[in-house]
C-alpha positions as CSV (number, residue, x, y, z in Angstrom):
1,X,-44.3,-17.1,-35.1
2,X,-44.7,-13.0,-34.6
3,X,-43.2,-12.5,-31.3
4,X,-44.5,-9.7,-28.8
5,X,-43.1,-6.8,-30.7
6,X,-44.1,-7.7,-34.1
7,X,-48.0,-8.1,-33.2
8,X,-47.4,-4.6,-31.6
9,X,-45.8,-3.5,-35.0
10,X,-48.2,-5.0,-37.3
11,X,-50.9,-3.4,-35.3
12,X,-49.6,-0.1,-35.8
13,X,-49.0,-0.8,-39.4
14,X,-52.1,-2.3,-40.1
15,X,-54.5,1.0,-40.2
16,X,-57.5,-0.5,-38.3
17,X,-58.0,-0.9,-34.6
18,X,-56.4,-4.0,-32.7
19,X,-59.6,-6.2,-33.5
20,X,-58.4,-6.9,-37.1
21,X,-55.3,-8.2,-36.0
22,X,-56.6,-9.9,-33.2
23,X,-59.2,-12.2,-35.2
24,X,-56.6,-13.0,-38.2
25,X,-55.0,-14.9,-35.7
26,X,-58.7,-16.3,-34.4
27,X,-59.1,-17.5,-37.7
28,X,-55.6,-18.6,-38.1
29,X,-55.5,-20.6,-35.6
30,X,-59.1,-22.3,-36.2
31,X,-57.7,-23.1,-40.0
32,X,-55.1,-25.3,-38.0
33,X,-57.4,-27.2,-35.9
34,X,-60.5,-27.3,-37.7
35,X,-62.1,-27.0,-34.2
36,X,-64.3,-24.0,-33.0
37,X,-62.2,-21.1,-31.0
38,X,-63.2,-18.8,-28.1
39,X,-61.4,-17.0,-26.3
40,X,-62.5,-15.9,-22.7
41,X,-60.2,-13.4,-21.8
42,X,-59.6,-10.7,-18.7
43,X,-57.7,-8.1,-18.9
44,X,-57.0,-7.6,-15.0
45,X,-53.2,-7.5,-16.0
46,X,-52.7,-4.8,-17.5
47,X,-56.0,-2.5,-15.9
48,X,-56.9,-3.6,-12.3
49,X,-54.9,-1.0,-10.8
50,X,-55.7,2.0,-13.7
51,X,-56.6,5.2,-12.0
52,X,-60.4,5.4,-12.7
53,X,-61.5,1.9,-13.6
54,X,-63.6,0.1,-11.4
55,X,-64.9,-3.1,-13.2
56,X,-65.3,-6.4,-12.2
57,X,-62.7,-8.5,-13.9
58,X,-63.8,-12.2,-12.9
59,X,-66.0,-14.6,-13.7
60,X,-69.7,-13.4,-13.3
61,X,-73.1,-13.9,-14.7
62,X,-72.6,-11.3,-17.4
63,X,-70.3,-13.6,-19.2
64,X,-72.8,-16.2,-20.2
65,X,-74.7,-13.4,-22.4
66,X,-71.1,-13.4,-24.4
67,X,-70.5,-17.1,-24.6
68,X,-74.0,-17.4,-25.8
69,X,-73.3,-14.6,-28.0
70,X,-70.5,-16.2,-29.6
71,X,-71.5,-20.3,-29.6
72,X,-75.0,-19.1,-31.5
73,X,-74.6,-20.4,-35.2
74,X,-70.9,-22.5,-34.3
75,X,-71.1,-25.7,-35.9
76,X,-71.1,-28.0,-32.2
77,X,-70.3,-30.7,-34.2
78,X,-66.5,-29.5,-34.8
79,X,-66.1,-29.5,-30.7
80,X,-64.4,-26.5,-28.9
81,X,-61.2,-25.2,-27.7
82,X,-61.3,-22.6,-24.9
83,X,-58.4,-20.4,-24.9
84,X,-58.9,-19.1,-20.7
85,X,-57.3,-16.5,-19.3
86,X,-59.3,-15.3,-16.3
87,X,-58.0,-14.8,-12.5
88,X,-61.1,-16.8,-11.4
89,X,-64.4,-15.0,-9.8
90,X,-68.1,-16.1,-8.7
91,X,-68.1,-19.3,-7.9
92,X,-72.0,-19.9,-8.9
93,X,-71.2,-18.3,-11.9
94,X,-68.3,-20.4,-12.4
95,X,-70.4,-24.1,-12.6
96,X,-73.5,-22.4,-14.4
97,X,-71.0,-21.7,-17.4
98,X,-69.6,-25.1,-16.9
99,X,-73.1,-26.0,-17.4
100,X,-73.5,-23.9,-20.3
101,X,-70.5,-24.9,-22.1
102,X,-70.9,-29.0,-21.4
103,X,-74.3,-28.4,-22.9
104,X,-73.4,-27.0,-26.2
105,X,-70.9,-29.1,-26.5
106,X,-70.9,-32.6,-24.7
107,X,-67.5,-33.5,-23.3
108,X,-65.9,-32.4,-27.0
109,X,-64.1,-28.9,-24.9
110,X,-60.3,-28.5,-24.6
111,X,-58.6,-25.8,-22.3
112,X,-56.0,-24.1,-24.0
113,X,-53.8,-22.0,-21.1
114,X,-51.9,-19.4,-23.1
115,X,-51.1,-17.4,-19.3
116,X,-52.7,-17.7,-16.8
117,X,-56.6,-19.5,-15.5
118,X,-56.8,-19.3,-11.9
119,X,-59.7,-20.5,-9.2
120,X,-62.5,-20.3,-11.2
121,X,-60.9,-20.6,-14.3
122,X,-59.2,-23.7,-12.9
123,X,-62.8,-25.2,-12.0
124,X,-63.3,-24.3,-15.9
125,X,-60.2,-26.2,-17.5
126,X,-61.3,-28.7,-15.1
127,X,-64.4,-29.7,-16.6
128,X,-62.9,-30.2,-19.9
129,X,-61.6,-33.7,-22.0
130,X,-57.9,-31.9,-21.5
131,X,-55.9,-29.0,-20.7
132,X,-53.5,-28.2,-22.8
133,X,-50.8,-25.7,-21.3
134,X,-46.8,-24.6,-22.3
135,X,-43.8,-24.1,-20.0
136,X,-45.4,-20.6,-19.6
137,X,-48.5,-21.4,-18.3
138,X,-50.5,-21.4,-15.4
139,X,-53.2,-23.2,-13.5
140,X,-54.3,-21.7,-9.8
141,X,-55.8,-23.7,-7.2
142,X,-59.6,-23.8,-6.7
143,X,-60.4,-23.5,-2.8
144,X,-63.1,-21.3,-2.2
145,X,-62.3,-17.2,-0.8
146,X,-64.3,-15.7,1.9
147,X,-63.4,-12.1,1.7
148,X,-60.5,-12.8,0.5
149,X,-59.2,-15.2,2.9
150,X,-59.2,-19.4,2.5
151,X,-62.7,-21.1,3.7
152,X,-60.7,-23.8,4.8
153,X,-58.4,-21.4,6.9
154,X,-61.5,-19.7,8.7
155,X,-62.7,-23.3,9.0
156,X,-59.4,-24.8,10.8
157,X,-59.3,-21.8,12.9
158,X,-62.7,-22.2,14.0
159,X,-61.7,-26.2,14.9
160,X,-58.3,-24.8,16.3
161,X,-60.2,-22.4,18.2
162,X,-62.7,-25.3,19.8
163,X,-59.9,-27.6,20.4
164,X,-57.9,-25.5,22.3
165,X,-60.7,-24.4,25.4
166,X,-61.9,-27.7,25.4
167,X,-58.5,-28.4,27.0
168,X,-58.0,-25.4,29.0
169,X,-60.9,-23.0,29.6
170,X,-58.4,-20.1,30.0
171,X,-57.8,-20.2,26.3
172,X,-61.5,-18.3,25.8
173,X,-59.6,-15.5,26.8
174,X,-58.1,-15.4,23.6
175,X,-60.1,-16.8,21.0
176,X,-63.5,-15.3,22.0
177,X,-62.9,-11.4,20.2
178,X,-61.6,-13.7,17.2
179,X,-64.9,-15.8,17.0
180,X,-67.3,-13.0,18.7
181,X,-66.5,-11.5,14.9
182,X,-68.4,-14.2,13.2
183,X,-71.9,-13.4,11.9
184,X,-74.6,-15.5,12.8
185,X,-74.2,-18.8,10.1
186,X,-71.1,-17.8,9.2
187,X,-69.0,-21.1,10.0
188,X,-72.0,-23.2,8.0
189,X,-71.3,-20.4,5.0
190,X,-67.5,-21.4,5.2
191,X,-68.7,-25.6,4.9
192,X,-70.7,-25.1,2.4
193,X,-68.4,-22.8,0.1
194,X,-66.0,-25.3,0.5
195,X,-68.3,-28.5,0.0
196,X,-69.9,-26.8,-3.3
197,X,-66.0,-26.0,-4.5
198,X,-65.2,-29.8,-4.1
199,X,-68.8,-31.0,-5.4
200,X,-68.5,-29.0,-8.6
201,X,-64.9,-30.3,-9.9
202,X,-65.7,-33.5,-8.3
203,X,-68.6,-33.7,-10.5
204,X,-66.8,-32.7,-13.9
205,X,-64.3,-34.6,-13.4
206,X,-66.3,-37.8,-12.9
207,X,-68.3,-36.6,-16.6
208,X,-65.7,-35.5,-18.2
209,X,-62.1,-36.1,-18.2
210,X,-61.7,-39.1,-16.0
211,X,-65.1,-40.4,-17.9
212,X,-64.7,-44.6,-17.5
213,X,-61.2,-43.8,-16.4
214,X,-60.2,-47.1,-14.0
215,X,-59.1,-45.0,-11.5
216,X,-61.7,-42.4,-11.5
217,X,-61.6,-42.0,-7.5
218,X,-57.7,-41.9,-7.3
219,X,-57.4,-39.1,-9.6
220,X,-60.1,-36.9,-8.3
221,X,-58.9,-37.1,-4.8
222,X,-55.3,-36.1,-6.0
223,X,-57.0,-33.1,-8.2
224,X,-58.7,-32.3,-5.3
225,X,-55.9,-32.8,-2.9
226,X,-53.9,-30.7,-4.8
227,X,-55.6,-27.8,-6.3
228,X,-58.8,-27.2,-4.2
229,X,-56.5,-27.4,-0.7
230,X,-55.1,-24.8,1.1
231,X,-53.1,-26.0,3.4
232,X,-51.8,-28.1,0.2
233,X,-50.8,-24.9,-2.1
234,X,-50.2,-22.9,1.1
235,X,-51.6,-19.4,-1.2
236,X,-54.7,-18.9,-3.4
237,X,-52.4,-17.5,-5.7
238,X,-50.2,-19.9,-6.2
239,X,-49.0,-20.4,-9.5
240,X,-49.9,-24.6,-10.6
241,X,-47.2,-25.2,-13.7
242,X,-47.2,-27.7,-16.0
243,X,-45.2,-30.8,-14.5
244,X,-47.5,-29.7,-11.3
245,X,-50.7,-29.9,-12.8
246,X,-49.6,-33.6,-13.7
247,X,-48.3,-35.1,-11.0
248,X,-51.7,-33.4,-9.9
249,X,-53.4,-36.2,-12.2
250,X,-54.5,-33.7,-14.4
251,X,-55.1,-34.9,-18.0
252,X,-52.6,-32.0,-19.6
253,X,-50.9,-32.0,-23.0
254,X,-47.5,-30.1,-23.7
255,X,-48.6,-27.4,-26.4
256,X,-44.6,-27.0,-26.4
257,X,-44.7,-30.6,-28.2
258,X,-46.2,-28.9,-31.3
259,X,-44.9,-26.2,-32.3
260,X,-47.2,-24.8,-35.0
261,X,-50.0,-25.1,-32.3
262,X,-47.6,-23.5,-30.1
263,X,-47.7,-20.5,-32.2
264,X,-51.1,-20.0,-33.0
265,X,-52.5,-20.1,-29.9
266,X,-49.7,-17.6,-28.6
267,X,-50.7,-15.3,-31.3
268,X,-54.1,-15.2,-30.5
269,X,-52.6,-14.6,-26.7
270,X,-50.7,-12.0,-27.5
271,X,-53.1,-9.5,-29.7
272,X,-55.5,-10.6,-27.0
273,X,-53.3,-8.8,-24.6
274,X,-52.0,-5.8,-26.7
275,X,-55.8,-4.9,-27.0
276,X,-56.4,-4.4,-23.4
277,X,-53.1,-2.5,-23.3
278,X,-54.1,-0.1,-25.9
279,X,-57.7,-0.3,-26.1
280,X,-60.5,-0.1,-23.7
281,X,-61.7,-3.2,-23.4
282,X,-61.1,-5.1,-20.3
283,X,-62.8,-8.5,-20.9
284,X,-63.4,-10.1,-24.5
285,X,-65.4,-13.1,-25.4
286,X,-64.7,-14.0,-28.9
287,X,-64.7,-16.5,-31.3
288,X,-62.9,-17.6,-34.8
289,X,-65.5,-16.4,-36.8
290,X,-65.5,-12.2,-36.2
291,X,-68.5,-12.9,-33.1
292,X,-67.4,-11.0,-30.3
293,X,-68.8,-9.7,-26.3
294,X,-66.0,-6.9,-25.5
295,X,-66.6,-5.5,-22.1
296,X,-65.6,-1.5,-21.5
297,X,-66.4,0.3,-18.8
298,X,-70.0,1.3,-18.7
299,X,-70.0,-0.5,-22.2
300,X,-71.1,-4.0,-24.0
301,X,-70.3,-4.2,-27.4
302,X,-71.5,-7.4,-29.0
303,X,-70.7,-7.8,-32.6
């Protein structure tokens, strides 16, 4: 396998821009598993903090006009492996793509994690037959962001809140500037963000990978107990590693235990991420056959 440097190298060497490169090792690694490739990629990495760019990195809308883009003439048949790496985004977003995805291709999707798939792209792997992730890779939990702070937070506040003047009316002292902040139907907002959260992974779950699983309602409580709760992983950015992610009752496969799928996949990863370094793309959707949705700013290009 080319390491780091010697995609870097070869890109230099090559005399084309770092698409060429890029999509050998689409194809590449397609040749090895016979099975159709996309990649849905961020580059929030390496650009989130450039001087200038203001983009949205996550998960929206937009990117269901790429991933139809790139499924349109894929033979379904051959199933589909979903390289992800995304730090999450819009949640509604999120489970339409799901929906998207499950109905171009059944249940016949695998999650490939080269880096990193966080919240929503958790949601994503999810809803798949399998996840397959390395030593070096990284799941994120799934519970819902207000504003950048945890629904469920906001939510046990609020109960803390109640809880504590129903036993001493002095304490409305002190919570009533916290709560006086709420907007009217905030706290419902907060209930439902965190009951749709639960609802969608609950849901793919049940369809997917723990399909006619015997213990079907086991393992999606412990998904759910483990990933979608704050109080659980303590930090929506928590990092959700491989031996986690199965003790989580995730269905994950060791892409360490092969090792020519190993390197495929972390080829394709790492001309994915040299592109964003040195291009000006900051999300790609692309798959094994040259089809491609490459966000710039102020800029599609589909191809």
């Amino acid at each position: 396998m080319p390491n780091w440097g010697e995609i870097v190298r070869e890109v230099r060497e090559c005399g084309h821009t770092t698409d060429v490169v890029r999509r050998k090792y689409l194809r590449r690694l397609f040749n090895l598993t016979k099975r159709n490739i996309i990649t849905f990629y961020s580059g929030w990495l390496q650009k989130k903090n450039a001087p200038g760019v203001s983009v949205d990195f996550g998960i929206n809308d937009l990117d269901k006009n790429g991933l139809m883009s790139v499924v349109h003439r894929l033979d379904r048949s051959k199933g589909l492996d979903l390289l992800l790496h995304t730090p999450g985004g819009d949640m509604a977003a999120t489970e339409s793509i799901i929906d998207y995805l499950r109905q171009m291709f059944g249940t016949d999707i695998r999650a490939i994690i080269p880096q990193i798939a966080m919240s929503g792209g958790s949601m994503i792997a999810c809803a798949c037959k399998e996840i397959l992730m390395g030593p070096y890779s990284n799941l994120g939990p799934f519970d819902p962001q207000i504003n950048g702070i945890p629904a469920q937070a906001i939510l046990e506040e609020f109960l803390e809140a109640g809880k504590q003047m129903s036993q001493d009316n002095s304490k409305a002292f002190l919570w009533q500037p916290i709560i006086g902040k709420y907007p009217l139907g905030f706290i419902s907002s907060v209930q439902h963000s965190i009951k749709m959260a639960e609802a969608v992974v609950e849901k793919n779950l049940r369809e997917c990978m723990f399909k006619d699983d015997p213990e079907v309602d086991e393992k999606i409580g412990k998904v759910l107990g483990e990933l979608g709760s704050n109080r659980a992983t303590q930090s929506h950015s928590r990092h959700i590693h491989f031996a986690k992610a199965a003790q989580a009752r995730l269905r994950v496969l060791d892409l360490s235990q092969d090792s020519a799928l190993q390197d495929a996949v972390l080829s394709v990863h790492h001309a994915s991420m040299i592109t964003f370094e040195q291009a000006g793309a900051f999300k790609m959707i692309e798959n094994h056959s040259g089809s491609s949705y490459i966000h710039s700013q102020n800029v599609i290009l589909a191809v």
